[in-house]
C-alpha positions in Angstrom: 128.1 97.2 113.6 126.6 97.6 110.0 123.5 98.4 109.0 121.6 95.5 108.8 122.7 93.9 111.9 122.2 96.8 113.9 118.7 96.6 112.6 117.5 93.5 113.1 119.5 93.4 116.8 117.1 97.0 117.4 114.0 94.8 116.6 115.0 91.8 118.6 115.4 94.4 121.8 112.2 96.4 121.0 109.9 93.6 119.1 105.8 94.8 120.3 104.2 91.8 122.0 101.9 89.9 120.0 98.8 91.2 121.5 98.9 94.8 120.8 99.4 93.9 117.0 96.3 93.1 114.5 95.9 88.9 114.3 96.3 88.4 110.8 97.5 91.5 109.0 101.2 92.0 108.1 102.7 94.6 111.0 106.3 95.3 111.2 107.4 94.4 114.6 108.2 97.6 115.7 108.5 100.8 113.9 107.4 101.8 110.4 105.8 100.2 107.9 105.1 101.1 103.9 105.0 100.1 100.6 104.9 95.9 99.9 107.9 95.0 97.8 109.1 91.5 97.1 106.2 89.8 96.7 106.7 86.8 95.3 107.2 82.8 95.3 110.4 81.2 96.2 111.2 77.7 96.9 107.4 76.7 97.7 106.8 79.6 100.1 105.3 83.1 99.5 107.8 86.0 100.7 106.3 89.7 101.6 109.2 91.9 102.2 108.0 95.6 102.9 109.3 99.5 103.1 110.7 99.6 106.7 112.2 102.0 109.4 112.5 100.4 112.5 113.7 103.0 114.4 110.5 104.9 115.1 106.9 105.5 114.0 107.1 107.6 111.1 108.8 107.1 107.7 113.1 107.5 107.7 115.8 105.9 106.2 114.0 102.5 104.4 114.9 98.7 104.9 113.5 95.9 103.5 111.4 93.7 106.3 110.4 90.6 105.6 107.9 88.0 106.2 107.3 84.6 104.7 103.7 82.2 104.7 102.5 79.3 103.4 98.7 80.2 103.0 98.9 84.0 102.5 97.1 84.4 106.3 99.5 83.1 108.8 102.6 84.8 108.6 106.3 84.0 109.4 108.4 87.4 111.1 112.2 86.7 109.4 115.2 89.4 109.6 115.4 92.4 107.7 116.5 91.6 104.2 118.0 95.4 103.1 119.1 98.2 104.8 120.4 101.5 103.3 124.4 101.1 103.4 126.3 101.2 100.1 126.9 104.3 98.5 124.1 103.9 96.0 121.6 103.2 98.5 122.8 105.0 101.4 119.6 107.6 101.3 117.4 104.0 101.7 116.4 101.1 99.9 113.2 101.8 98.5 110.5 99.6 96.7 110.8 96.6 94.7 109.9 93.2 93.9 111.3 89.9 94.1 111.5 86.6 91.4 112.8 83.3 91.9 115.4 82.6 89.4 118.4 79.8 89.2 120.7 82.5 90.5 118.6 82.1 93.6 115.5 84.6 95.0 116.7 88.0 93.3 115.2 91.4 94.8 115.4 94.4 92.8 114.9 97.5 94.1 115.1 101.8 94.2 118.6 102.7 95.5 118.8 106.5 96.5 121.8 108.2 96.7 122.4 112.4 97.2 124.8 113.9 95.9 126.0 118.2 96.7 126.9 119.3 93.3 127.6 123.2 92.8 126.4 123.9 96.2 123.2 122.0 95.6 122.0 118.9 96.9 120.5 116.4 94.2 118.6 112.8 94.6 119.7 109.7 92.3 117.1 107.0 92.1 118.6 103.6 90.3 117.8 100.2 90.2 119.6 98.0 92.2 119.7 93.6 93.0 120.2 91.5 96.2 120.4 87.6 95.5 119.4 85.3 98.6 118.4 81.7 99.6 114.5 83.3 101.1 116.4 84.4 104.5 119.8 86.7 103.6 120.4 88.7 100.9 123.6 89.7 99.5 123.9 93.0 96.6 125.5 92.6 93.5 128.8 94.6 93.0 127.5 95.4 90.0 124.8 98.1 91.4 123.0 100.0 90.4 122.3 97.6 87.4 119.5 100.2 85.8 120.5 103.9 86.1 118.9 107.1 85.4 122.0 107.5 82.3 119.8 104.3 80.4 116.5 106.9 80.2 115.8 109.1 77.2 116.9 112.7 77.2 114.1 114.7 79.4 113.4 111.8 81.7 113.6 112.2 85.8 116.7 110.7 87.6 115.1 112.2 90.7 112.2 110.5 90.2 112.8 106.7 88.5 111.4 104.1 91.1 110.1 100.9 92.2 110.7 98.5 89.5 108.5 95.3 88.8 109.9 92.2 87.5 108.7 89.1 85.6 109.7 86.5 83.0 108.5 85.8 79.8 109.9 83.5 77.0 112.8 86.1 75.8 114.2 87.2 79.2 113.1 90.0 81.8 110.8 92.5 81.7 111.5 95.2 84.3 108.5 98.3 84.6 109.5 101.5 86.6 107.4 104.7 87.7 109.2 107.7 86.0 108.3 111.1 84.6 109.4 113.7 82.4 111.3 116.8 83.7 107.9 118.5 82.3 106.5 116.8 84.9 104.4 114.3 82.3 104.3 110.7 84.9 104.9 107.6 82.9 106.0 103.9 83.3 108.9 102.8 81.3 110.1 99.1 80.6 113.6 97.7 80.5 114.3 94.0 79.4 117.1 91.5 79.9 118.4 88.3 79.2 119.8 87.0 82.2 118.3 89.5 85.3 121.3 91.4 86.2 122.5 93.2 82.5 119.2 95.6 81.3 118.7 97.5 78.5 115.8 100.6 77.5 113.1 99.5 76.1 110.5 102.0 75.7 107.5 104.0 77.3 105.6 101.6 78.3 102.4 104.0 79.2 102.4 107.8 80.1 99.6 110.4 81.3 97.8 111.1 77.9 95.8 113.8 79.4 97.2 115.5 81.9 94.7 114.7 84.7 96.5 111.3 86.1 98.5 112.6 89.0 102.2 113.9 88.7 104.0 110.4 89.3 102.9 106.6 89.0 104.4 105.0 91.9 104.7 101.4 92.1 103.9 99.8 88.5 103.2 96.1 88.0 101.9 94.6 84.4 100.4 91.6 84.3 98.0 89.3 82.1 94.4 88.8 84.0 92.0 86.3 82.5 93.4 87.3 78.7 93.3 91.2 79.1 95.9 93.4 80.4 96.0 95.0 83.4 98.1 97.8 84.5 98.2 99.2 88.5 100.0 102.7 89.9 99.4 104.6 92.2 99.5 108.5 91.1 100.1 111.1 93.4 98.8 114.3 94.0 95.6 113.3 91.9 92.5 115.7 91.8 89.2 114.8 92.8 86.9 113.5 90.3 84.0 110.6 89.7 86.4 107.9 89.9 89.0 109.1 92.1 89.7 111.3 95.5 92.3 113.9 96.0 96.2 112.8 97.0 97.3 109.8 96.9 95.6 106.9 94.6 95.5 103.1 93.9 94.3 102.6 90.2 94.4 99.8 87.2 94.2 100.7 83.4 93.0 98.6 80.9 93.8 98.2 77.6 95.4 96.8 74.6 99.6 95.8 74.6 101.3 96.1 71.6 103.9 93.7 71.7 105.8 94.9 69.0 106.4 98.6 70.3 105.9 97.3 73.9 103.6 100.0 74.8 100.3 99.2 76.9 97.3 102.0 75.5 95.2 102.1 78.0 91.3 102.8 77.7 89.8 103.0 80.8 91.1 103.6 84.5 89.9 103.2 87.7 90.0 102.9 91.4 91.3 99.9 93.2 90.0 100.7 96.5 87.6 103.6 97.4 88.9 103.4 101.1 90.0 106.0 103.2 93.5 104.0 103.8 95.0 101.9 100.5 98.0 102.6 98.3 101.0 101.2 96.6 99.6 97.8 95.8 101.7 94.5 94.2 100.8 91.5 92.7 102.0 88.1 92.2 101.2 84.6 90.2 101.0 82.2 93.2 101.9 78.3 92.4 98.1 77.8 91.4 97.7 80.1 89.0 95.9 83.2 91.2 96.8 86.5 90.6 97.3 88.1 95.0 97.2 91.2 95.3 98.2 93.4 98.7 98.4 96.8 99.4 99.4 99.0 102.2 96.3 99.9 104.6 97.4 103.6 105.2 97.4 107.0 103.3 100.3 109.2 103.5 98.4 112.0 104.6 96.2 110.9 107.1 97.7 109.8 110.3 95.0 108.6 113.2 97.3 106.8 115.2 97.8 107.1 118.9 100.5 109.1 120.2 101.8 106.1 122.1 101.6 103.0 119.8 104.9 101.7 119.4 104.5 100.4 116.2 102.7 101.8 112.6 101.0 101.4 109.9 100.0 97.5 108.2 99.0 95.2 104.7 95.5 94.7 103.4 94.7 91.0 103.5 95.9 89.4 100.1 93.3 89.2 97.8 92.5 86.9 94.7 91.9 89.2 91.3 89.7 88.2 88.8 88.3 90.4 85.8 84.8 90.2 84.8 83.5 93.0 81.8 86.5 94.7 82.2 86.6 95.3 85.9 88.7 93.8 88.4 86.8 91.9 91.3 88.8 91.4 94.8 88.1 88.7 97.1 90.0 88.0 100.1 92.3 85.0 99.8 90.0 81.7 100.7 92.3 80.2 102.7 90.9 82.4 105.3 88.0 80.0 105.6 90.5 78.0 107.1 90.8 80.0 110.5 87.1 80.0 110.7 85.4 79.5 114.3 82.1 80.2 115.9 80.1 80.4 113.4 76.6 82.2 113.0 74.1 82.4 111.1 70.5 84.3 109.9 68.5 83.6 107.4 65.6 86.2 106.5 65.8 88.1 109.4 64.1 91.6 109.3 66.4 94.4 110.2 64.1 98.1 111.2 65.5 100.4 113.0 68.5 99.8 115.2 69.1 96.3 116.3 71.5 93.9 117.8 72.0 89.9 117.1 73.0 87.8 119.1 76.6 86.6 118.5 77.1 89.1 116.4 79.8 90.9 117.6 83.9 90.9 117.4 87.0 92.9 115.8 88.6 90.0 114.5 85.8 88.0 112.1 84.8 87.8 108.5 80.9 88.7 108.2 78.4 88.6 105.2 75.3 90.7 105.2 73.2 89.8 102.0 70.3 92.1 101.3 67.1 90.4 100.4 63.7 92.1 99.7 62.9 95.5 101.4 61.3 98.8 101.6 64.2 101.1 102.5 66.7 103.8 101.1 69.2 103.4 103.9 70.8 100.5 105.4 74.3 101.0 107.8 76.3 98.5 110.0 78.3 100.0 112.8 81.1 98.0 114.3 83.9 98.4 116.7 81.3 100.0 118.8 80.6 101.2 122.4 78.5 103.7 123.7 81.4 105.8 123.0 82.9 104.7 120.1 82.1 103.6 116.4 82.9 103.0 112.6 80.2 103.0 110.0 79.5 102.0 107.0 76.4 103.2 104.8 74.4 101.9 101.9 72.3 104.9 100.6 70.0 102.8 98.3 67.9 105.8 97.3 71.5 107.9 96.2 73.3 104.9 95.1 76.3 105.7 97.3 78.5 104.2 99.9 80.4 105.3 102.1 82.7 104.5 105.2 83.1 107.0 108.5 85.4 106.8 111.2 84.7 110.3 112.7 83.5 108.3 116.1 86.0 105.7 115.9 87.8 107.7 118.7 90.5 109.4 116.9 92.2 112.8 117.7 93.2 114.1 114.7 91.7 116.6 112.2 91.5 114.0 108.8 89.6 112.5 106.4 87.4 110.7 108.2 84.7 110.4 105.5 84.8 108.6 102.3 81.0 108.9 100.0 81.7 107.0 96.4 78.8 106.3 93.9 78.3 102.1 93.3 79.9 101.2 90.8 77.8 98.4 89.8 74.5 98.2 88.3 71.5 97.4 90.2 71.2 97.2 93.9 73.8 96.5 96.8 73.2 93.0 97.6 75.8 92.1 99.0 78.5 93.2 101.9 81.7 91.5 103.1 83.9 92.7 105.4 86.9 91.8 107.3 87.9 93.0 110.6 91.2 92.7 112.3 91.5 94.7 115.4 92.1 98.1 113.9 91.0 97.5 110.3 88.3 97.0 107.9 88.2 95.6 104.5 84.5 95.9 103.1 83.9 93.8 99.6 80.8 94.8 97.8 78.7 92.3 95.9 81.3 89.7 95.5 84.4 92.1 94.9 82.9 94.5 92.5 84.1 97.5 95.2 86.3 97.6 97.8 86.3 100.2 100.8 89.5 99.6 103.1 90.0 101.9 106.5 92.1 101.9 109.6 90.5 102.8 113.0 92.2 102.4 116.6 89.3 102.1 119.1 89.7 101.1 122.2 89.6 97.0 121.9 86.5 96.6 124.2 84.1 98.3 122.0 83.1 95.0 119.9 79.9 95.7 119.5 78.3 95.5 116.2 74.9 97.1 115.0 72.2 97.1 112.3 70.6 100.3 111.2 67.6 100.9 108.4 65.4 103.4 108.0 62.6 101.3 106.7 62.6 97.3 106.5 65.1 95.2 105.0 65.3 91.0 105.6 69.0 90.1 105.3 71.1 87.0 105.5 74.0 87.1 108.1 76.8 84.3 107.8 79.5 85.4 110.4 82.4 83.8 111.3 85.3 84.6 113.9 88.8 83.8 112.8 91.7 82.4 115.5 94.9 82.1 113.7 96.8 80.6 116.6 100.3 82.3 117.6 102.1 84.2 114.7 105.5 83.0 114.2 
């Protein structure tokens, strides 16, 4: 049996039931999930294909799942697209990205290959394509179409990944993470006419200082209202005001020189101050929005039970939009469309440690706007039981937030604390967040900041709770969302 088949027949015998999995995040149906890849628009529907192991929990040998929606919230399960078994991919298929073009929907994306040379054991990373109709996939027999022999002198073949791919008015335009064999990380840019024959183009950005991490994984380069916008995520980062140790999500801004094609960036900054986002892509949808999703997971903090049969999911897609040089998120509105039980509070008085009525869920989509008060602290627990808890804190007197999960019932020894400073002027007015069974996304006066986190308490602890230490009259619009049966 090859490799794909045997796949997809593995998932049909040990798909999870519906139930156990969140409502309306992206899951695989069994196995292991990572990076989004593919993301794109082809034939009138929105494709999300994704880094996937089937096999068991934890990261192996990658395929390509896939996925397919309408509306960006109710989402279609479809066969795995990839799997590792051609001799330039056979140590996996790893990250890409997908574009509708007349060939059909192309996916380009990281082969690996290993090769024992002298006794020693050495890892290729090309770029390879698969052509489909938006349900199989066939690779070209020309692969790898972009290999490491096409970089500069002193570039990485070990470490060349996860190409991006768009179209402009002279062809292609292909980005790919990279770095030096100084160890310098650095996104470099290929171009072609007709999507399948590339050709160097240059250094599109690179680490100017030293302090960015040792590789920017999954590039994408896009225009957003006029200004471009560039996101990686850099590993083994250090601590600082902006970002958190390991693995991060970030966007630079700057100025691209069309001429040289190279991007100087001026500023760069988180994407999510979460304990759990990484490796985020974009696309145009057929409106015009920029959608971005990310994965809701850190690779170095597992909480997951011993005995879930399944790991790791997607952040809700969210709308970009820049406003004095900052990106704003927003989850997708078409979520308003699976709205149901409604409540609602105006100019109530929070003190102390309250309770609402009808307040209360894992799967709902709740504003809490902050009105006029004499407070410094102000926190909302959810996913609570006596037992059991997440919370998130506004210190108004520090001008931190901050998201903990140390009670949410988890058994290992992680992060369980994030503390970030706001990043916008003024107070904290207002808080958004999204909860799906085992997640939270948390949007901070209208986008400005995001905090995303996984949790995995027990289901019946649904209780929600309002906590100031001095007086605070808030708005409260909250709404449940029933999606129906996934497909």
């Amino acid at each position: 049996m090859d490799q794909l088949k045997k796949a997809n027949e593995y998932v049909k015998q040990n798909r999870i039931p519906k139930e156990e999995l969140p409502v309306f995040h992206v899951t695989p149906p069994c196995g292991w999930m990572n990076d989004p890849n593919g993301f794109s628009v082809y034939q009138g529907k929105t494709h999300l294909f994704y880094q996937f192991h089937p096999y068991s929990t934890v990261w192996g040998p990658m395929h390509w799942g896939h996925y397919e929606t309408e509306d960006f919230v109710k989402w279609t399960e479809l066969p795995a697209a990839l799997a590792p078994d051609q001799a330039y991919d056979e140590a996996g298929c790893f990250s890409g990205s997908g574009i509708e073009t007349e060939k059909g929907h192309l996916l380009v994306y990281t082969g690996v290959m290993e090769k024992e040379e002298d006794g020693q054991k050495y890892t290729y990373q090309n770029q390879c394509i698969a052509l489909g109709d938006g349900k199989a996939y066939n690779k070209l027999a020309q692969n790898p179409v972009v290999t490491g022999d096409m970089l500069p002198k002193g570039f990485s073949r070990e470490h060349f990944r996860d190409p991006k791919i768009w179209k402009e008015d002279d062809g292609y335009y292909m980005v790919v993470g990279n770095k030096t064999d100084q160890g310098k990380p650095q996104v470099v840019l290929f171009h072609s006419e007709n999507a399948i024959e590339w050709e160097y183009v240059s250094v599109l950005a690179e680490d100017k200082n030293g302090n960015l991490g040792t590789m920017w994984e999954c590039p994408d380069f896009f225009e957003l209202d006029g200004e471009y916008i560039l996101l990686a995520s850099p590993q083994d980062l250090c601590a600082g005001s902006e970002f958190h140790n390991g693995n991060n999500a970030v966007y630079y801004t700057g100025s691209y020189d069309r001429g040289r094609h190279v991007f100087d960036y001026s500023h760069v900054y988180s994407l999510d101050d979460g304990l759990d986002f990484y490796a985020s892509q974009t696309m145009l949808s057929a409106d015009g929005r920029r959608i971005l999703i990310g994965w809701m997971q850190t690779w170095d903090a597992n909480i997951r039970p011993a005995d879930q049969k399944w790991a790791c999911m997607m952040t809700i897609p969210r709308e970009l939009r820049l406003d004095n040089g900052r990106i704003l998120q927003s989850p997708v509105r078409e979520l308003e469309k699976y709205y149901s039980n409604s409540v609602h509070y105006d100019q109530c008085t929070i003190k102390g440690t309250c309770q609402k009525e009808g307040i209360r869920g894992r799967v709902l989509d709740m504003t809490v706007e902050l009105l006029e008060g004499d407070y410094t602290s102000f926190d909302i627990c959810f996913a609570q039981n006596e037992k059991h808890f997440t919370k998130f804190t506004y210190d108004r007197a520090g001008k931190t937030i901050e998201i903990d999960r140390t009670y949410c019932g988890m058994i290992r020894d992680v992060l369980a604390q994030r503390k970030v400073p706001v990043k916008v002027s003024g107070d904290v007015v207002k808080i958004r967040m999204i909860l799906d069974k085992y997640s939270a996304e948390i949007f901070i006066n209208d986008g400005a900041q995001v905090m995303s986190t996984t949790f995995y308490t027990p289901l019946d602890a649904d209780q929600i709770s309002f906590v100031c230490d001095g007086s605070v009259a808030v708005n409260i619009d909250k709404y449940d969302i029933s999606i129906g049966e996934m497909a």
